[in-house]
DSSP file (Angstrom, degrees, kcal/mol; ACC not computed):
  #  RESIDUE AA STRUCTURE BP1 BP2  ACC     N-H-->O    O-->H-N    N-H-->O    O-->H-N    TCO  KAPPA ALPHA  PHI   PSI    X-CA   Y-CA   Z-CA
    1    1 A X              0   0    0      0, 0.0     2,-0.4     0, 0.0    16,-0.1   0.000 360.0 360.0 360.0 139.3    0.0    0.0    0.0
    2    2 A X        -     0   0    0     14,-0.3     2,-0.3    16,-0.1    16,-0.2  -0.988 360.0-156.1-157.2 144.2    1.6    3.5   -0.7
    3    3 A X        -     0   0    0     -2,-0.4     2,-0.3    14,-0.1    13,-0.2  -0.821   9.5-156.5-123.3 125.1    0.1    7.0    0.0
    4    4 A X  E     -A   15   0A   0     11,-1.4    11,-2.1    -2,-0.3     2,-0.2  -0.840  10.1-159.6-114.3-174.0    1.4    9.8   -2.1
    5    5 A X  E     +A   14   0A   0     -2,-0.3     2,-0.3     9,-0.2     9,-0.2  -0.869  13.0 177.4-158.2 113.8    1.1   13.6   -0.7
    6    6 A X  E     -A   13   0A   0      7,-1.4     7,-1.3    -2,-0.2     2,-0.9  -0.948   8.3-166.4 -83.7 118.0    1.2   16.8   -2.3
    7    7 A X  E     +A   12   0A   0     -2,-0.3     2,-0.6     5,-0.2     5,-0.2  -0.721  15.0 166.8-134.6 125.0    0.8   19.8   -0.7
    8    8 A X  E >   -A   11   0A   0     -2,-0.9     3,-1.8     3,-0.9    -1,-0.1  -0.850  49.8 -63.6-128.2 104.3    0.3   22.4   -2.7
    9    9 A X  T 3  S-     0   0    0     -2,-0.6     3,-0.1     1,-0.4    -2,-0.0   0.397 117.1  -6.2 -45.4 127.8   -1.0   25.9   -1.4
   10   10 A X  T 3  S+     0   0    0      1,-0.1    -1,-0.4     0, 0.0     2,-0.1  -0.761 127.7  60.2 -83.3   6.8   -3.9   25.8   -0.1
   11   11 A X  E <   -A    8   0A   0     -3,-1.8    -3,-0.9     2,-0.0     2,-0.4  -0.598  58.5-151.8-104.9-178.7   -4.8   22.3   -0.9
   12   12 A X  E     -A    7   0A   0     -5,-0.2     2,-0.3    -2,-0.1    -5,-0.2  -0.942  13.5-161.5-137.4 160.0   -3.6   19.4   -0.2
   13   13 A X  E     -A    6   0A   0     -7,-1.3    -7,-1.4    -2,-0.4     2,-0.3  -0.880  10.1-161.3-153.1 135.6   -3.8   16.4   -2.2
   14   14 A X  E     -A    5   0A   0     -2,-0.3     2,-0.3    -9,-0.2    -9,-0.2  -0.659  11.5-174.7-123.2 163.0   -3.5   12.7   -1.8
   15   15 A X  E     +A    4   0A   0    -11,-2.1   -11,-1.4    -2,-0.3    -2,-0.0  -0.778  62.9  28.5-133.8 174.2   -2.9   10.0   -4.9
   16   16 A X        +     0   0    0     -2,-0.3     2,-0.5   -13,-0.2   -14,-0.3   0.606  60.6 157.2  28.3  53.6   -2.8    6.5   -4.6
   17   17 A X        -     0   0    0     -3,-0.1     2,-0.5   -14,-0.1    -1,-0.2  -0.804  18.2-175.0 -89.2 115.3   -4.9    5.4   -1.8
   18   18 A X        -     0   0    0     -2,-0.5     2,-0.3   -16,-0.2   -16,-0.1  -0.978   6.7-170.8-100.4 114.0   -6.1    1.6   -2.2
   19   19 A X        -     0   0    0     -2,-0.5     2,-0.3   -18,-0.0    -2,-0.0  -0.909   8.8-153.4-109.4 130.9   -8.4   -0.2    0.1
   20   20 A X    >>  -     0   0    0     -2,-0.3     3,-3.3     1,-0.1     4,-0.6  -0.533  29.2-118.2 -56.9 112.2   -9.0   -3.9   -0.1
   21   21 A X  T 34 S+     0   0    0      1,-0.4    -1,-0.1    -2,-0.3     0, 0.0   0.860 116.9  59.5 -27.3 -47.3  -12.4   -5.5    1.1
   22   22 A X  T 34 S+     0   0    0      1,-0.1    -1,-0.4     3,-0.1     3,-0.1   0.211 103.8  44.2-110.4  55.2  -10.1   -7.2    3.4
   23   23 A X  T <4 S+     0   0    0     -3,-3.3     2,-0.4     1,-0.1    -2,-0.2   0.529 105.4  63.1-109.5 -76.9   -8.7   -4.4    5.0
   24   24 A X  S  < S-     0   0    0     -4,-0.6     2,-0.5     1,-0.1    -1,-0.1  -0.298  70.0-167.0 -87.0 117.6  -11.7   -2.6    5.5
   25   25 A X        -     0   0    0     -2,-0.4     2,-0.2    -3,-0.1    -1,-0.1  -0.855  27.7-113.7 -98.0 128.4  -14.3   -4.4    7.9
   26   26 A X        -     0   0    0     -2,-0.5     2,-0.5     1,-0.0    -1,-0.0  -0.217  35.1-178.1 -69.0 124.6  -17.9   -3.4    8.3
   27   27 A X        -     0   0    0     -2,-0.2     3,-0.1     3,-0.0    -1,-0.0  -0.943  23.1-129.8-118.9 122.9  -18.5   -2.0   12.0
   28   28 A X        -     0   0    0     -2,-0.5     5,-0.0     1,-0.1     0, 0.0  -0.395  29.7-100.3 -66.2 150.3  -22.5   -0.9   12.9
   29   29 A X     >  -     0   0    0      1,-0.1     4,-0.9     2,-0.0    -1,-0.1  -0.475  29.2-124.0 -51.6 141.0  -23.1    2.5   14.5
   30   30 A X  T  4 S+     0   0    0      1,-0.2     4,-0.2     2,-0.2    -1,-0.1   0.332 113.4  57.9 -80.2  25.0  -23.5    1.7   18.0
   31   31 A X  T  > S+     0   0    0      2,-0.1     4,-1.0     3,-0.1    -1,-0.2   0.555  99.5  60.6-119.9 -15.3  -27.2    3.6   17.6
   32   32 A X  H  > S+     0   0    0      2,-0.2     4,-1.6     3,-0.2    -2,-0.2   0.786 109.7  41.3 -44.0 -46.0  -28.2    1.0   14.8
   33   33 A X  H  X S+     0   0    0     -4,-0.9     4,-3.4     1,-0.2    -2,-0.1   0.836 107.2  56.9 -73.6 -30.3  -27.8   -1.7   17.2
   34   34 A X  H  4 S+     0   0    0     -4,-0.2     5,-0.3     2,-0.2    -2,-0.2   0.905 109.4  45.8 -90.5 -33.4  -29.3    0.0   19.7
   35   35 A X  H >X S+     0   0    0     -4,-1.0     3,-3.0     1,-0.2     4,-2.4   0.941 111.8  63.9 -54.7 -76.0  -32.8    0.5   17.2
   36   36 A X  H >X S+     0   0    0     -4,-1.6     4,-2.4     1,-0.3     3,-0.7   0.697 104.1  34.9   4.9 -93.1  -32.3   -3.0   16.6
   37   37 A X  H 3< S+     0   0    0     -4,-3.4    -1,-0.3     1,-0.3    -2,-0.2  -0.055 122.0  44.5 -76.9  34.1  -32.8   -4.3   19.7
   38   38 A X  H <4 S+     0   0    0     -3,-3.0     4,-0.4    -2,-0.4    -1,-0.3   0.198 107.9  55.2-127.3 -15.8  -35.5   -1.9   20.8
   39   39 A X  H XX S+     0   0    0     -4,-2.4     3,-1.5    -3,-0.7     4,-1.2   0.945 115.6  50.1 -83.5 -63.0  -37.7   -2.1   17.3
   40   40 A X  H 3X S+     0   0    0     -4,-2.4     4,-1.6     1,-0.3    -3,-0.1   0.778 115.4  37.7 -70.4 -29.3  -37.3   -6.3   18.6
   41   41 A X  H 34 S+     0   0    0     -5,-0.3     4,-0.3     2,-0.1    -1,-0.3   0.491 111.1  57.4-110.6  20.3  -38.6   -5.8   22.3
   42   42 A X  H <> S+     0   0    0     -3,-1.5     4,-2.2    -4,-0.4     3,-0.4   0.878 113.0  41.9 -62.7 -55.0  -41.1   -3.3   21.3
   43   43 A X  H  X S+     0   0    0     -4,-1.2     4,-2.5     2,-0.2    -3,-0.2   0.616 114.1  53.4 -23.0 -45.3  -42.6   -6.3   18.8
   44   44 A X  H  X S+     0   0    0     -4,-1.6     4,-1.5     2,-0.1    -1,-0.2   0.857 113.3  37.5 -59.7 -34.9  -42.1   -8.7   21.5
   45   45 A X  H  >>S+     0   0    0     -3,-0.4     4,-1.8    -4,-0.3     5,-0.5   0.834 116.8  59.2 -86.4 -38.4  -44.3   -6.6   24.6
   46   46 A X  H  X5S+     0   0    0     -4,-2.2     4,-3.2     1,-0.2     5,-0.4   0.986 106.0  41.0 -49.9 -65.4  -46.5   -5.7   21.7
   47   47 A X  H  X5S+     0   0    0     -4,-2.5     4,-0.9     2,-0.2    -2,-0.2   0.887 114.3  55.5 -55.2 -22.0  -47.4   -9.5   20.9
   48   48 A X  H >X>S+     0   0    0     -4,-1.5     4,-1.8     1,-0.2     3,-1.5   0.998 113.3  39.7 -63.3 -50.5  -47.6  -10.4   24.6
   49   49 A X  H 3X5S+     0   0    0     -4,-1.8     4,-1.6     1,-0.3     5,-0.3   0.924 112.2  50.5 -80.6 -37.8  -50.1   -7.8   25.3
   50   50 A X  H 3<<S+     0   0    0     -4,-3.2     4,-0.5    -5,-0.5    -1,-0.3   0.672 115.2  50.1 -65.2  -6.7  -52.2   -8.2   22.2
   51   51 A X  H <X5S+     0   0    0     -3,-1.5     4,-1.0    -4,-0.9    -2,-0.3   0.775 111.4  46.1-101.0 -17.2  -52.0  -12.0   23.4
   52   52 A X  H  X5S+     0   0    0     -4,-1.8     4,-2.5    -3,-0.3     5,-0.3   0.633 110.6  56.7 -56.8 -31.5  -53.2  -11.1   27.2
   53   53 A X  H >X<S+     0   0    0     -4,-1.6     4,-2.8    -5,-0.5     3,-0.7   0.996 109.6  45.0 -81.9 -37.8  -55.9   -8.9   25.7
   54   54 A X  H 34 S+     0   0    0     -4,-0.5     3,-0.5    -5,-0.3    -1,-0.2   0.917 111.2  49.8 -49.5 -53.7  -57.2  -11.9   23.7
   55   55 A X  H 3X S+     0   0    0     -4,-1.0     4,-1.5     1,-0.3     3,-0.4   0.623 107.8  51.0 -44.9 -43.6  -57.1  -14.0   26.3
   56   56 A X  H <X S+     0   0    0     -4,-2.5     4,-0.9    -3,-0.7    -1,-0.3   0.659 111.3  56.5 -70.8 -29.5  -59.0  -11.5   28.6
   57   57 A X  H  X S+     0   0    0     -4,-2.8     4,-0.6    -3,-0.5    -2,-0.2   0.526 107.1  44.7 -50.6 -15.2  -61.6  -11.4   25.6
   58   58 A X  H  4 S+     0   0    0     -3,-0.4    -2,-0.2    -5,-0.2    -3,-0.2   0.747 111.2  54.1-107.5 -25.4  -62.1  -15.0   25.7
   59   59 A X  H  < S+     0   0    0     -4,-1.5    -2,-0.1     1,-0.1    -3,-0.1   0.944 105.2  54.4 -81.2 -15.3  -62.4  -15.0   29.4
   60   60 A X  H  <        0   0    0     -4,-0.9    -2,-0.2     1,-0.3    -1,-0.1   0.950 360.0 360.0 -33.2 -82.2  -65.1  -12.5   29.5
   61   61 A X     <        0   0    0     -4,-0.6    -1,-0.3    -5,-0.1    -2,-0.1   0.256 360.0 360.0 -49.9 360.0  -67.1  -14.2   27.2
């Protein structure tokens, strides 16, 4: 791997930057995970209570 660098006023400029697919590893935001797992136990406490309320519908009847 080799990096060149120019720096040439006021910019700077860089040439030959390579990365390989197995360099670079895929890392989640830790606020992606954190939706994740709160989108999956909101879904869970939903189905319990929409399965209590049946259940309190059926004893009703």
């Amino acid at each position: 791997m080799s990096v060149d660098w120019t720096q040439a006023r006021p910019f700077h400029q860089f040439d030959n930057i390579n990365v390989s697919a197995a360099s670079a590893t895929a890392v989640p935001e830790p606020f992606t995970v954190l939706g994740t797992l709160f989108s999956a136990g909101y879904g869970v406490a939903l189905k319990r209570k929409l399965a209590k309320a049946k259940l309190d519908k059926e004893d009703i009847s």
